[in-house]
C-alpha positions as CSV (number, residue, x, y, z in Angstrom):
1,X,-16.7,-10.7,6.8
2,X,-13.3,-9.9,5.3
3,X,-10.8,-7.2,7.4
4,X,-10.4,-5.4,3.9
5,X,-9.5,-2.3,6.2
6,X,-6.8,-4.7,8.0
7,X,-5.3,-5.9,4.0
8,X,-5.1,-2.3,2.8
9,X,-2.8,-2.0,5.6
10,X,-0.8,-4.8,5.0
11,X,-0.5,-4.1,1.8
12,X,1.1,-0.5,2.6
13,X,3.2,-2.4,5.5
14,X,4.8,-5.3,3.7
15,X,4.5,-4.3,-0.4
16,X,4.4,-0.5,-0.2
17,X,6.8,0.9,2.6
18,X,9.7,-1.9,2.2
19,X,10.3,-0.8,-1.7
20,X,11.0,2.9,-0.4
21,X,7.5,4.5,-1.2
22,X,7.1,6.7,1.9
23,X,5.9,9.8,0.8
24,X,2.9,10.7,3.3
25,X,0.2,11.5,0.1
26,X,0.7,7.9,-1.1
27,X,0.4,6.3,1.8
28,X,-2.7,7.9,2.9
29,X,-4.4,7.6,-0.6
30,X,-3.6,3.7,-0.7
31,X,-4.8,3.5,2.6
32,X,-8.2,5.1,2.2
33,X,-9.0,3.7,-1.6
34,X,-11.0,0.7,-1.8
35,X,-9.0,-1.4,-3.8
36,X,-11.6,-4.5,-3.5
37,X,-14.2,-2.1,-5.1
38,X,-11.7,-1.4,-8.1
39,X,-11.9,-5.2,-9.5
40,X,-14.5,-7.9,-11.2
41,X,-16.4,-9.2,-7.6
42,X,-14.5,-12.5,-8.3
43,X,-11.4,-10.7,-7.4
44,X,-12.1,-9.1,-4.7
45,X,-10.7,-11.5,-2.1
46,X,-6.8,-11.4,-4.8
47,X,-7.3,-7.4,-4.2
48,X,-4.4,-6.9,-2.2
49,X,-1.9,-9.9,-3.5
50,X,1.2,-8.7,-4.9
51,X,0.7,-9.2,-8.4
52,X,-1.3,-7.8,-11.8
53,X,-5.1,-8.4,-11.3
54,X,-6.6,-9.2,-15.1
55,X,-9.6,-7.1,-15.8
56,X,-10.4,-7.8,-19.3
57,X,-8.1,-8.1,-22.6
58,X,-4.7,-6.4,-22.3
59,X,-6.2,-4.7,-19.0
60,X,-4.8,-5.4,-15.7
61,X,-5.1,-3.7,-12.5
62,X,-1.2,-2.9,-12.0
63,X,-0.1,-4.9,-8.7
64,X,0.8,-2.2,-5.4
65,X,4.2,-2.0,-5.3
66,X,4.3,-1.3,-9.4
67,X,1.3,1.1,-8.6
68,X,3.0,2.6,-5.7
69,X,6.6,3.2,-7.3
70,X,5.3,5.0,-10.2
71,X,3.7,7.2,-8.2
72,X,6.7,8.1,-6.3
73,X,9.1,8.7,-9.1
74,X,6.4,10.6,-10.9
75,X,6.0,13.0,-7.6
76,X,2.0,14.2,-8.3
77,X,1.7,17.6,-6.3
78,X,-1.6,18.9,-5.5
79,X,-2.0,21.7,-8.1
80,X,-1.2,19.5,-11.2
81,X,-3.7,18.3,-14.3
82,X,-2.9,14.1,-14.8
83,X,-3.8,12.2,-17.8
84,X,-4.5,8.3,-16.1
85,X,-3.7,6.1,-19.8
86,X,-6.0,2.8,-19.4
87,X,-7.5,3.1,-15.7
88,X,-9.5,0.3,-16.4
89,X,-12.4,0.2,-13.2
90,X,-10.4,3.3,-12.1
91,X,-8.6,2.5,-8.9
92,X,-5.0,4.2,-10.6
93,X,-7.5,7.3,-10.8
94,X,-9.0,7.1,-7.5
95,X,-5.6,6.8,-5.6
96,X,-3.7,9.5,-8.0
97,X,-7.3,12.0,-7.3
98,X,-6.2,12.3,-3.9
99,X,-2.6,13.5,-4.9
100,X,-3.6,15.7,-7.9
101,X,-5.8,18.7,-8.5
102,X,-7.4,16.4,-11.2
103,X,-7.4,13.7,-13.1
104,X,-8.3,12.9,-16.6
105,X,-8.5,8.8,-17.2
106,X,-8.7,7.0,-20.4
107,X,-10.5,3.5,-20.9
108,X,-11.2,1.9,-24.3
109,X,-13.1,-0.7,-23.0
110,X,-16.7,0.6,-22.6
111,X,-17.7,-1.8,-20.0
112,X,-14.6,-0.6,-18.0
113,X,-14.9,3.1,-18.4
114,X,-18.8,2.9,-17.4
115,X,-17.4,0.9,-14.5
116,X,-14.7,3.2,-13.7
117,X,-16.9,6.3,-13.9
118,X,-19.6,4.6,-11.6
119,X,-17.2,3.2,-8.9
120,X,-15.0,6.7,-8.6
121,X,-18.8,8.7,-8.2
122,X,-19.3,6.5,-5.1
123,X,-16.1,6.9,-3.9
124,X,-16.2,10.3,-3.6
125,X,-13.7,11.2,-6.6
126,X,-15.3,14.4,-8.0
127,X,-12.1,15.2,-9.2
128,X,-11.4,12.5,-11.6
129,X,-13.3,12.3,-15.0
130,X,-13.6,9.1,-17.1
131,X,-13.3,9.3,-20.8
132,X,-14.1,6.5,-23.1
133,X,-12.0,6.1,-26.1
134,X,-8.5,4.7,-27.6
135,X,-6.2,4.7,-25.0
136,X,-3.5,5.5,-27.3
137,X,-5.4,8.9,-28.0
138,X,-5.5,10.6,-24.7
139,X,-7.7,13.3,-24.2
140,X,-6.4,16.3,-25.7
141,X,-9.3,18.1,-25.3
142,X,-8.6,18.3,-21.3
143,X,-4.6,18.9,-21.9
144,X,-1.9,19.9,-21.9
145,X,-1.7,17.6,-18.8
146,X,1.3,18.6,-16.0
147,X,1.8,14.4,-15.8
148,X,1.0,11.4,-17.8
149,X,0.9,8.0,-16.1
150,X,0.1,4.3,-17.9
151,X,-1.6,1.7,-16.3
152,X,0.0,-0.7,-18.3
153,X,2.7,-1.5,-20.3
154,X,4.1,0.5,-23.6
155,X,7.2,-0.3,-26.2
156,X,6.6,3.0,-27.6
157,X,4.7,6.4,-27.1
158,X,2.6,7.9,-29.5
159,X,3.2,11.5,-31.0
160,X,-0.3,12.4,-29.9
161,X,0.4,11.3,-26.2
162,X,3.5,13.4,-25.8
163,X,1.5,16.2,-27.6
164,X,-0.6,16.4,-24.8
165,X,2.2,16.8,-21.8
166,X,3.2,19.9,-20.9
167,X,6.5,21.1,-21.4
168,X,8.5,20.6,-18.6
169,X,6.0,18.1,-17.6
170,X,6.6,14.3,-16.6
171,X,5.4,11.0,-17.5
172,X,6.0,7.4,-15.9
173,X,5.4,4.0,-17.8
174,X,6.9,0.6,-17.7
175,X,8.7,-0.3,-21.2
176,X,8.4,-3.6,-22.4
177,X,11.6,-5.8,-23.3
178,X,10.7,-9.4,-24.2
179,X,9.5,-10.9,-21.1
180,X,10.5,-8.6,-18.9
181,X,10.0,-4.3,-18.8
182,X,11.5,-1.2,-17.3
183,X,9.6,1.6,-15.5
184,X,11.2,4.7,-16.7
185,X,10.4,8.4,-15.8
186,X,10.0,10.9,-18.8
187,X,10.8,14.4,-18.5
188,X,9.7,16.7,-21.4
189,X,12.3,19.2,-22.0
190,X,12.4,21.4,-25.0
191,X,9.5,19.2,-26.9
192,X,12.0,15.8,-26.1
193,X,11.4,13.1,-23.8
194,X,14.4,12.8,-21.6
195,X,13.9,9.1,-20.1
196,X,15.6,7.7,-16.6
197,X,15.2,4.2,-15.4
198,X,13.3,3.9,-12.3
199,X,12.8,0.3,-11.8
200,X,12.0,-3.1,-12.9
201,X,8.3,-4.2,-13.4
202,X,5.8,-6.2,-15.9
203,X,2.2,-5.6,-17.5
204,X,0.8,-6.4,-20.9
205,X,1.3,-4.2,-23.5
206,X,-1.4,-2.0,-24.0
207,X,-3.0,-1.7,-27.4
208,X,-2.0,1.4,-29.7
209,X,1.7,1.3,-28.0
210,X,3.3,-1.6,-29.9
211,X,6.1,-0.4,-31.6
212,X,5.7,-1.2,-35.3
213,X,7.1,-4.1,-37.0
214,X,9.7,-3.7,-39.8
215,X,9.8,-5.6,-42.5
216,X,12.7,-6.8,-44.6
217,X,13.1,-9.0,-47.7
């Protein structure tokens, strides 16, 4: 039978800790989630590699050092509302319920978010709440949220996703440039996005946050 108990940890001790993540809420949350659970049973023994899992379409399950830097630049405390943007089977959801006071995620994939929702019930999440829809649209009616994190890659943000953060609130999401992409931190300050490079990592673009294309004769 696989140590998955023994990978978790690995994971924390070779991907997590030595890129700087060692805020004590992180660590114990990536510790005690099933990541195995969180992917297609195929996947289950590539869980804990160090790189993107595909789920389905433009959905990955963002590898743990991506996962686990966003989280600490973005800085969850326990009394704030966060909006999870494509959580796929949910494990984004299940690792940031144990940081937040609750979490709102976003699948567009039906199969996914009826996933997600079962898979977070039996792990004991009764703080997070699946809703199935456009990732691009949010979930306004849960909002405004206090931070806004996407499990995937974006070359723009929609109005109706900054709509929903509070002001003064943050959001985290890697930017795609060509082959490569940016994690950036957002603060929202005076209804503008004040953006800050965090660090460097990749993920498809998820659908609804292409920026358009111009056309010229």
């Amino acid at each position: 039978m696989t140590d998955f108990t023994g990978r978790r940890r690995m994971m924390v001790d070779n991907q997590v800790r030595p890129s700087d993540v060692t805020k004590y809420p992180i660590i114990e949350a990536l510790l005690s989630v099933e990541r195995e659970n969180f992917v297609p049973q195929g996947l289950r023994e590539a869980a804990y590699l160090g790189e993107n899992l595909a789920l389905t379409g433009d959905r990955v399950l963002l590898e743990p050092r991506t996962l686990a830097k966003m989280l600490d630049a973005v800085d969850i405390t326990g009394d704030e509302l966060v909006l999870d943007l494509g959580c796929g089977m949910g494990y984004s959801a299940a690792v940031i319920a144990q940081m937040a006071q609750a979490v709102i995620a976003v699948e567009e994939d039906p199969a996914l978010a009826a996933e997600a929702e079962s898979l977070l019930a039996e792990a004991g999440a009764v703080n997070a709440v699946v809703e199935q829809g456009p990732v691009a649209a949010g979930a306004p009616q849960h909002g405004p949220y206090d931070v806004i994190t996407v499990q995937g890659a974006i070359e723009t943000v929609p109005a109706a996703i900054l709509d929903q953060l509070k002001e003064g609130g943050r959001m985290v999401a890697i930017f795609a440039e060509g082959q490569l992409g940016t994690v950036c931190l957002g603060h929202k300050i005076k209804g503008q996005m004040n953006w800050r490079f965090a660090f460097n990592a990749g993920a498809p673009v998820l659908a609804g946050f292409e920026r358009a294309t111009e056309f010229s004769l």
